[in-house]
N, C-alpha and C positions, 0 to 999 in steps of 0.2 A: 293502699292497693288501688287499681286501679283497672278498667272494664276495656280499657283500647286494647282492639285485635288490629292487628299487623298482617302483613302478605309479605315474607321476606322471600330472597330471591340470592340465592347462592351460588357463584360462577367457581366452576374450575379453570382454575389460572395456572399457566402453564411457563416454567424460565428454564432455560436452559443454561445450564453452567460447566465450564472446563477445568477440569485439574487435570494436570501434568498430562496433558493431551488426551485426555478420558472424558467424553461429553455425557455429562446428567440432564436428562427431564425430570426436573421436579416438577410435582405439584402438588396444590394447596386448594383448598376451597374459602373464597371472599366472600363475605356477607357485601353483596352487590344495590344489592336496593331495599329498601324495609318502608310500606306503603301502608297508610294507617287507613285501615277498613271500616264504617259504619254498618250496621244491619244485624241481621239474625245469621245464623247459622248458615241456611243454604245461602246467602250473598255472600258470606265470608267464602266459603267455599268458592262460588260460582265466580269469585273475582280470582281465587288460587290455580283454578283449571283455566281462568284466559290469559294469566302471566304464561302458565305452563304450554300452553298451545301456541303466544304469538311474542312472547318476551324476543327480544335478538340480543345476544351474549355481546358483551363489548370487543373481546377475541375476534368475534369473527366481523363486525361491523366495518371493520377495514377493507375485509373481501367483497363488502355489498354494493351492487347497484343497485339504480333507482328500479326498481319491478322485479328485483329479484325473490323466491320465495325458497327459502333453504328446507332441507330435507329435517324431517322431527322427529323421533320417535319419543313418545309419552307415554312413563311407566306410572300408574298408580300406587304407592303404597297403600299396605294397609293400616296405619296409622294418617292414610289422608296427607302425606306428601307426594311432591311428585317428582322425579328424577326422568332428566329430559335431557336425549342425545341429539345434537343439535346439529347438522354440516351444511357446507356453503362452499361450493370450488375443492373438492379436495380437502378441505379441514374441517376439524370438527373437536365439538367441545360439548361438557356437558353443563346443566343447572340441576338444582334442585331448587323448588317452589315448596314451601312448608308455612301455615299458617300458625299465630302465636300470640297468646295475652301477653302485653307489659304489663309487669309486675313490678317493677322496683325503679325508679330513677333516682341518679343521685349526681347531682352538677360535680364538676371539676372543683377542686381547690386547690392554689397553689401560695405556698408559703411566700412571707413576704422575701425580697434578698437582704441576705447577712450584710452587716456593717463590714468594714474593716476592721473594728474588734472582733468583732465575731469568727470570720477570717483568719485572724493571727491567730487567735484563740485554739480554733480548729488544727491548723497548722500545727503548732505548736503539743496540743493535745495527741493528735493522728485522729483519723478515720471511726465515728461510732461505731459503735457495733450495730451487726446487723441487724434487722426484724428479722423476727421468727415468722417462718413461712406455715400459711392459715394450716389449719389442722380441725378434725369435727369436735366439736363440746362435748365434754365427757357425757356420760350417760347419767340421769338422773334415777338413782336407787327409791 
């Protein structure tokens, strides 16, 4: 385990898509930036309220000139995040600012590639079977 605090910064991302002449806004929320914090508590903090107050969403960075200062409104949660409506020309997007201990890292690993036996093998055999999708540990009596 481990003591690094984080300033993560979450943009709502916005696509547009068409079926059969019928136009969707989706969206999603991106984990946009994740900024590793040194200090006590209120630093942790005081660095989450100045993403919140002057972050610029990558959405609208395209709309920005140079001295421009887009319109903000900054909501505080009360669990201490922040959810921030953000516009510039006519558009507008939102963030959330949430701070967060890393608890777990675990690097990538990736299998070495199968032979050509291996290969025919498969082939030959079909398709493993699936893994079983995570489920919680049973309860201990």
């Amino acid at each position: 385990m481990t003591a690094d605090w984080y300033v993560l910064i979450e943009e709502d991302i916005r696509k547009t898509r068409r079926v059969q002449a019928v136009e969707f806004r989706l969206h999603h929320w991106k984990l946009a930036a994740a900024h590793r914090v040194t200090g006590d508590e209120g630093r942790i903090a005081a660095v989450a309220e100045d993403a919140a107050l002057h972050y610029m969403p990558t959405t609208l960075t395209r709309y920005a000139r140079p001295g421009d200062r887009p319109a903000r409104h900054a909501f505080l949660a009360q669990d201490g995040s922040w959810v921030v409506l953000v516009g510039l020309r006519g558009h507008q997007c939102h963030i959330r600012v949430s701070t967060a201990r890393l608890m777990h890292v675990h690097e990538e690993e990736e299998v070495p590639p199968k032979t050509l036996k291996e290969s025919l093998r498969d082939a030959w055999q079909g398709p493993p079977a699936p893994e079983r999708p995570w489920s919680p540990p049973a309860a201990e009596d």
